[in-house]
Chimera marker file (.cmm) of the C-alpha trace (Angstrom):
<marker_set name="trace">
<marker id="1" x="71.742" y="-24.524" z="2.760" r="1" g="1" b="0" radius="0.5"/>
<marker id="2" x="69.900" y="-26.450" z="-0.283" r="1" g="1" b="0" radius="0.5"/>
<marker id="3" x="69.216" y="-29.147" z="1.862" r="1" g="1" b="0" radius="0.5"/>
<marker id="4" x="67.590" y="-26.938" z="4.888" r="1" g="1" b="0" radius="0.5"/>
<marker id="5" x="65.993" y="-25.505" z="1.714" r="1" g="1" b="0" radius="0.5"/>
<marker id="6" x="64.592" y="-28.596" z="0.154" r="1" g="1" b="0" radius="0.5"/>
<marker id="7" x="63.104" y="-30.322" z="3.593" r="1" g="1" b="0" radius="0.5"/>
<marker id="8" x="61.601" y="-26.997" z="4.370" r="1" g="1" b="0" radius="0.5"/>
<marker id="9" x="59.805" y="-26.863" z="0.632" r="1" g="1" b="0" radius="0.5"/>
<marker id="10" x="58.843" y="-31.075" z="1.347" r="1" g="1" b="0" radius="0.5"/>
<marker id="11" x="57.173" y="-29.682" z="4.987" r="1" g="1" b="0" radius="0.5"/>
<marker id="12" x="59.856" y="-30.380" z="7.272" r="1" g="1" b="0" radius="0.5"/>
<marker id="13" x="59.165" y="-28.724" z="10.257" r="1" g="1" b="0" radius="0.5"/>
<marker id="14" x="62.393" y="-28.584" z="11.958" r="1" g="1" b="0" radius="0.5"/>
<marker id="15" x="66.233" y="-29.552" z="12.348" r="1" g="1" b="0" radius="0.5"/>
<marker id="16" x="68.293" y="-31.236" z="14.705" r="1" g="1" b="0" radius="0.5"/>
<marker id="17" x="71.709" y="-29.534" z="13.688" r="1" g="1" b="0" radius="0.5"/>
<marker id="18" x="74.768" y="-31.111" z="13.687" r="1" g="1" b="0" radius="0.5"/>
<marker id="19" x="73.982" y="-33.613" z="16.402" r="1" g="1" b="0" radius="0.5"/>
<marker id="20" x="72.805" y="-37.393" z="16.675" r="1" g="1" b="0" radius="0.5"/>
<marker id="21" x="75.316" y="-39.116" z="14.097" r="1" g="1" b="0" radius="0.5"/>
<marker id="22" x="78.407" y="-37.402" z="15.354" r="1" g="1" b="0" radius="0.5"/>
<marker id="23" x="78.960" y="-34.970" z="12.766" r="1" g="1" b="0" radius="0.5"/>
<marker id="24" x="79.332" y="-32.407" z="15.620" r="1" g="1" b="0" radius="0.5"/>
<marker id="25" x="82.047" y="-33.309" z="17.062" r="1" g="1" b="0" radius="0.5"/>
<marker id="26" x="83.704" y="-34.311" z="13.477" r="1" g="1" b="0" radius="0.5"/>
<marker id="27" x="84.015" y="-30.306" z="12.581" r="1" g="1" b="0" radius="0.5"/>
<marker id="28" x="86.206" y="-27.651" z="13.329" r="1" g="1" b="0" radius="0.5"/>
<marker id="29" x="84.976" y="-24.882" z="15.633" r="1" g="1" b="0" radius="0.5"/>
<marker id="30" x="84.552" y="-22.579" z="12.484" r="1" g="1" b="0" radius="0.5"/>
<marker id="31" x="82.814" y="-25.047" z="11.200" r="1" g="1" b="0" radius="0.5"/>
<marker id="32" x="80.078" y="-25.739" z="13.099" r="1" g="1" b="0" radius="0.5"/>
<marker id="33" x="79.624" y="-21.669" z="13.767" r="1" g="1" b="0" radius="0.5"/>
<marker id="34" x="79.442" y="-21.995" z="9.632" r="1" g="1" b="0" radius="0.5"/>
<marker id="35" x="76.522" y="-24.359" z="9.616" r="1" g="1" b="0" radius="0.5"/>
<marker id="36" x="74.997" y="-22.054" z="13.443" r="1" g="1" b="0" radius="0.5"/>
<marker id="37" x="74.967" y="-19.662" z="11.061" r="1" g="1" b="0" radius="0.5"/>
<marker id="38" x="73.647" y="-21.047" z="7.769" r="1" g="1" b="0" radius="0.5"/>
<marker id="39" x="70.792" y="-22.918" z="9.794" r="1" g="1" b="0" radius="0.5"/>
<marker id="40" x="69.657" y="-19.542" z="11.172" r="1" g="1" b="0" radius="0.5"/>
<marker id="41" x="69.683" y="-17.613" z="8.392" r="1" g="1" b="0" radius="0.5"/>
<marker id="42" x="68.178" y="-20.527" z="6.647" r="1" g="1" b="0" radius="0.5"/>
<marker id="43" x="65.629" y="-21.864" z="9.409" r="1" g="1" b="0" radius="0.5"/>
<marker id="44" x="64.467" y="-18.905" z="11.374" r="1" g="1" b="0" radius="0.5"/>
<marker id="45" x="61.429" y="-17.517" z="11.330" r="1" g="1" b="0" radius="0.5"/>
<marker id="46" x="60.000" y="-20.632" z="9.220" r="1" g="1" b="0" radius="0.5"/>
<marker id="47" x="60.894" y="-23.719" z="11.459" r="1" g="1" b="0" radius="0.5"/>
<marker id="48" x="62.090" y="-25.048" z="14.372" r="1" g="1" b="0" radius="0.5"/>
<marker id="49" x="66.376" y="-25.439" z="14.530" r="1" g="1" b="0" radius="0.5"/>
<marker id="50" x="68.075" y="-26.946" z="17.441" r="1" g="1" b="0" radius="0.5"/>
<marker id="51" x="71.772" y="-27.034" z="17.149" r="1" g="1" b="0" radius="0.5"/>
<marker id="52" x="73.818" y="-29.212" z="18.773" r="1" g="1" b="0" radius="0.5"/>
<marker id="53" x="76.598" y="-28.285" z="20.890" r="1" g="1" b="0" radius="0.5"/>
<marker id="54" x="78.276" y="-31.149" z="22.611" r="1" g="1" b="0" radius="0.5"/>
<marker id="55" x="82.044" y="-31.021" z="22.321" r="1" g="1" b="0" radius="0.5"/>
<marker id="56" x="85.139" y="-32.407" z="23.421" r="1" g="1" b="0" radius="0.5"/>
<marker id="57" x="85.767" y="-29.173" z="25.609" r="1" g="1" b="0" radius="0.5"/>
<marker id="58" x="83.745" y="-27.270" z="27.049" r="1" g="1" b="0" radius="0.5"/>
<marker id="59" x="84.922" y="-23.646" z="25.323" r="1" g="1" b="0" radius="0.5"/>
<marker id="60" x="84.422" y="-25.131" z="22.291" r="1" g="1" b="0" radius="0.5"/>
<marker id="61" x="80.786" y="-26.026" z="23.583" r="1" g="1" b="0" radius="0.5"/>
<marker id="62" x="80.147" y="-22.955" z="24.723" r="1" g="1" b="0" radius="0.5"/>
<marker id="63" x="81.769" y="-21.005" z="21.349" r="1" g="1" b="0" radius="0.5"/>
<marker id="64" x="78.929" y="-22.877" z="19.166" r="1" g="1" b="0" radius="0.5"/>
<marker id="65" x="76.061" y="-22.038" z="21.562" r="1" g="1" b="0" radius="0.5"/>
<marker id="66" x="77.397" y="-18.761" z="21.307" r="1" g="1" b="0" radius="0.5"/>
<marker id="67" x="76.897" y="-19.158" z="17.462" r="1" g="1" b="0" radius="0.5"/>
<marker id="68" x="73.535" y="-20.870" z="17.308" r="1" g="1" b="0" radius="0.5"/>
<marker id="69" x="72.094" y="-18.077" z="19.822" r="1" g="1" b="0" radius="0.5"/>
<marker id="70" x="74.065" y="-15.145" z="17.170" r="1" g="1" b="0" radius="0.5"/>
<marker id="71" x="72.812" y="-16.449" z="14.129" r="1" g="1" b="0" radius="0.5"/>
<marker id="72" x="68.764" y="-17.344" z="15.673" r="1" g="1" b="0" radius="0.5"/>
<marker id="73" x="68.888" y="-20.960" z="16.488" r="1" g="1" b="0" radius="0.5"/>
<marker id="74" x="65.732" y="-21.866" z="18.473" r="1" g="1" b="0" radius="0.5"/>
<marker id="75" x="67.702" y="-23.971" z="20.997" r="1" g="1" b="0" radius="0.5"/>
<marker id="76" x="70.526" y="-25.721" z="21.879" r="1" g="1" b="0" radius="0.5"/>
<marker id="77" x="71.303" y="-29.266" z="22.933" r="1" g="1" b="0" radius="0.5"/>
<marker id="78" x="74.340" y="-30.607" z="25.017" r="1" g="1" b="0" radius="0.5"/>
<marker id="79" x="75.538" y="-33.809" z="25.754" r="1" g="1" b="0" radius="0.5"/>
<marker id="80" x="78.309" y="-34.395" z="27.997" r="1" g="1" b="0" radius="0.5"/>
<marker id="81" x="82.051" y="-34.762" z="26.940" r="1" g="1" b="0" radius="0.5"/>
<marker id="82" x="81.490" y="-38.588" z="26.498" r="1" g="1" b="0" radius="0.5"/>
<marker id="83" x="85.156" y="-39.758" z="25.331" r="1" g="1" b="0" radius="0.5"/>
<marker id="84" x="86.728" y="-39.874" z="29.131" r="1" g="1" b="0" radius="0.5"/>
<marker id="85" x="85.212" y="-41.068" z="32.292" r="1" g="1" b="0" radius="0.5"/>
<marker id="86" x="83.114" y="-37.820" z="33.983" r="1" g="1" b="0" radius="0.5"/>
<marker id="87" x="82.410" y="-37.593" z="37.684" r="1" g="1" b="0" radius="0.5"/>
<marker id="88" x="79.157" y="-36.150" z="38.371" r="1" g="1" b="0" radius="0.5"/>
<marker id="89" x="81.151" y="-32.892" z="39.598" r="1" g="1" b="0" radius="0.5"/>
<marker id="90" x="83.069" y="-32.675" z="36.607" r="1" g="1" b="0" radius="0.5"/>
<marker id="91" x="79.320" y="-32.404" z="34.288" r="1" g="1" b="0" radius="0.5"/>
<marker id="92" x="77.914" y="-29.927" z="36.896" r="1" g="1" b="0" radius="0.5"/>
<marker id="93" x="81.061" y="-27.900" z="36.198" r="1" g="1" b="0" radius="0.5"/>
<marker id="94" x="81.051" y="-28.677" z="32.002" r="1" g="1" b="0" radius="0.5"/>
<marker id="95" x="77.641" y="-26.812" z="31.823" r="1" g="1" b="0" radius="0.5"/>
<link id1="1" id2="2" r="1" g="1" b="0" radius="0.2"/>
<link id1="2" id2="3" r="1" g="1" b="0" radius="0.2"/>
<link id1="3" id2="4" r="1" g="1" b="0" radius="0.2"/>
<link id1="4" id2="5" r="1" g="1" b="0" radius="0.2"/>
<link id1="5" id2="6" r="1" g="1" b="0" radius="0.2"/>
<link id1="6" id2="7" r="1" g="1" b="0" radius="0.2"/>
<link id1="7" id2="8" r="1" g="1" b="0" radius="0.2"/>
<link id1="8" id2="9" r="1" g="1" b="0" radius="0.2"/>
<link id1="9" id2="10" r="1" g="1" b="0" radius="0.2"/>
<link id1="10" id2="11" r="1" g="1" b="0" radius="0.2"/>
<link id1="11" id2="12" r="1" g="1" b="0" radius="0.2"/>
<link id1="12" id2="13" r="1" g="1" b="0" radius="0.2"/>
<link id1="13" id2="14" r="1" g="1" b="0" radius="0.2"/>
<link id1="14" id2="15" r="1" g="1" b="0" radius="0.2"/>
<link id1="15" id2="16" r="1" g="1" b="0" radius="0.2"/>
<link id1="16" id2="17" r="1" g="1" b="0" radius="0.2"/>
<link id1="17" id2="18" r="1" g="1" b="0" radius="0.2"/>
<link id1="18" id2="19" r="1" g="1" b="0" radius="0.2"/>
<link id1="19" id2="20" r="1" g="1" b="0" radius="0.2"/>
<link id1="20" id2="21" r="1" g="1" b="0" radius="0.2"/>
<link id1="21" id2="22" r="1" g="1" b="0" radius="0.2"/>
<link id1="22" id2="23" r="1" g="1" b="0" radius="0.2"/>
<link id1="23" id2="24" r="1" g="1" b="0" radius="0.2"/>
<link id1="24" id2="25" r="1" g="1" b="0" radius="0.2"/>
<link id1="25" id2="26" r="1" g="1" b="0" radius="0.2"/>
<link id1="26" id2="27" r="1" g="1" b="0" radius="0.2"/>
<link id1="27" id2="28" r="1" g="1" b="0" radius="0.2"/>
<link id1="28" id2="29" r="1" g="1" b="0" radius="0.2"/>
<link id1="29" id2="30" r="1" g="1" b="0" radius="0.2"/>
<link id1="30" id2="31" r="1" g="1" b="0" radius="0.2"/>
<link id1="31" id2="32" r="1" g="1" b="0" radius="0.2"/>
<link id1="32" id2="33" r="1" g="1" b="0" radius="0.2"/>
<link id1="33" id2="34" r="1" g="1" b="0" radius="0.2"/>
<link id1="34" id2="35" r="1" g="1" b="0" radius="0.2"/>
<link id1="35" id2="36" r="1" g="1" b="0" radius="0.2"/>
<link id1="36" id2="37" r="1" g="1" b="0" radius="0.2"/>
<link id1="37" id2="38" r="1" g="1" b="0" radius="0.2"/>
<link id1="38" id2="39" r="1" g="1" b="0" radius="0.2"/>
<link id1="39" id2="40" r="1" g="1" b="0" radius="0.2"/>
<link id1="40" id2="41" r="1" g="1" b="0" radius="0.2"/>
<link id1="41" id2="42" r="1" g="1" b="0" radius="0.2"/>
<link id1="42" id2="43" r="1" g="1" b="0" radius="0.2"/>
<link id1="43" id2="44" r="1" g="1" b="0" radius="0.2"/>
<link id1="44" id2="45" r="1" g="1" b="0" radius="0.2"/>
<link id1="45" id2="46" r="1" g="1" b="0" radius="0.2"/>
<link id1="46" id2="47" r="1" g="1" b="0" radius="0.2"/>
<link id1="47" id2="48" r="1" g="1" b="0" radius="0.2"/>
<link id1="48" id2="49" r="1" g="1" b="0" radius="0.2"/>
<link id1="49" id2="50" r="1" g="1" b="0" radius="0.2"/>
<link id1="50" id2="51" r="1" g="1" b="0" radius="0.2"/>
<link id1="51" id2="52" r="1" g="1" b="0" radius="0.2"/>
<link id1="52" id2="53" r="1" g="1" b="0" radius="0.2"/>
<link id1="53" id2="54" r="1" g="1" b="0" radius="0.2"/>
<link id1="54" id2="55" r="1" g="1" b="0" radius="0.2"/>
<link id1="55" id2="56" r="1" g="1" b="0" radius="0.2"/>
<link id1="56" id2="57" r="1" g="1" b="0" radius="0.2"/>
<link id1="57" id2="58" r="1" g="1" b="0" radius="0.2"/>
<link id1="58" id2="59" r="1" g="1" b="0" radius="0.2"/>
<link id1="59" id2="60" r="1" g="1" b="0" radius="0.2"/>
<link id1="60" id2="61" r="1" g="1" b="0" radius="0.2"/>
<link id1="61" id2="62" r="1" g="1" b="0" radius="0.2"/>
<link id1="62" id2="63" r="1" g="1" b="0" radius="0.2"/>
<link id1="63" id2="64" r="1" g="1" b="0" radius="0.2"/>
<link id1="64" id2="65" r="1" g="1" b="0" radius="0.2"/>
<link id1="65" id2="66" r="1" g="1" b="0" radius="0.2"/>
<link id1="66" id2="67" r="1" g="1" b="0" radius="0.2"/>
<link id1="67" id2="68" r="1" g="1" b="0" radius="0.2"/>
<link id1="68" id2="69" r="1" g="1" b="0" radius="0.2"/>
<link id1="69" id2="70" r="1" g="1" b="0" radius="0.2"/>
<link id1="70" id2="71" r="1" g="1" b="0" radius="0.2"/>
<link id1="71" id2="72" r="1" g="1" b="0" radius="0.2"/>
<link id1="72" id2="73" r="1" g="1" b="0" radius="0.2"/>
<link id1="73" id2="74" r="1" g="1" b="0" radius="0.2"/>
<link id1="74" id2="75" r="1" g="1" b="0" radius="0.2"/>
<link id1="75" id2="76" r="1" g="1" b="0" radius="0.2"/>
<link id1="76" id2="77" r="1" g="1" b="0" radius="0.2"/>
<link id1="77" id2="78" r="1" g="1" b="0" radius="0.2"/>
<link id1="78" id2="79" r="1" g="1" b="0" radius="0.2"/>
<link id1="79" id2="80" r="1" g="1" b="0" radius="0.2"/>
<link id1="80" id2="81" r="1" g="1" b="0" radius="0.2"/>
<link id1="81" id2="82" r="1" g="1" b="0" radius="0.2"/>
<link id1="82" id2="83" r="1" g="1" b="0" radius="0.2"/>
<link id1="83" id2="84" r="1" g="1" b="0" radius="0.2"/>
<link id1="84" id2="85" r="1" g="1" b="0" radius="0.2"/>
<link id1="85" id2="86" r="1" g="1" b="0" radius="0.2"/>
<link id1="86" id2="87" r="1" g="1" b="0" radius="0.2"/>
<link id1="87" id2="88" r="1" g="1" b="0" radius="0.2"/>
<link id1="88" id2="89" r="1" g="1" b="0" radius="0.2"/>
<link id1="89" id2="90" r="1" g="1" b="0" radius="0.2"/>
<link id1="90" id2="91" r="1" g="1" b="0" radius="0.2"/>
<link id1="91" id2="92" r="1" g="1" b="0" radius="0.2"/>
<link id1="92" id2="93" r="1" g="1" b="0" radius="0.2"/>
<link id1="93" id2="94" r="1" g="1" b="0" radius="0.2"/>
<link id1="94" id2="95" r="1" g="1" b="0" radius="0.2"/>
</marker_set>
């Protein structure tokens, strides 16, 4: 929260939650619904928050876009289960 808090006061004008350096997929599922929900509380109405979503499964994908759309994150990004070998079918059927 004092970090959202802090960029936003510096003019940040939006957050990438949770995604790019793997800190995603490092939480728990309560966790990242934690910072869904701190990042909306925190973030909307004042700047832009995209949370991402990627997981290892694809419930526990769609359980934090669940979150981020609950608490008023802007948007959502997904990447792929990347840890196994995908087929094309098996992506079409993860989202």
């Amino acid at each position: 929260r004092a970090l959202l808090e802090d960029n936003i006061a510096f003019g940040v004008n939006g957050f990438w939650i949770a995604g790019t350096t793997g800190e995603g997929l490092m939480m728990t599922d309560q966790q990242r619904i934690e910072v869904a929900r701190i990042a909306g509380d925190v973030c909307s109405g004042k700047v832009l928050s995209i949370m991402h979503v990627g997981a290892v499964t694809t419930s526990s994908a769609c359980e934090a876009a669940l979150a981020a759309k609950k608490y008023g994150c802007d948007a959502v990004c997904s990447l792929p289960p990347l840890f196994w070998p995908q087929t094309e079918i098996s992506c079409i059927e993860h989202y």
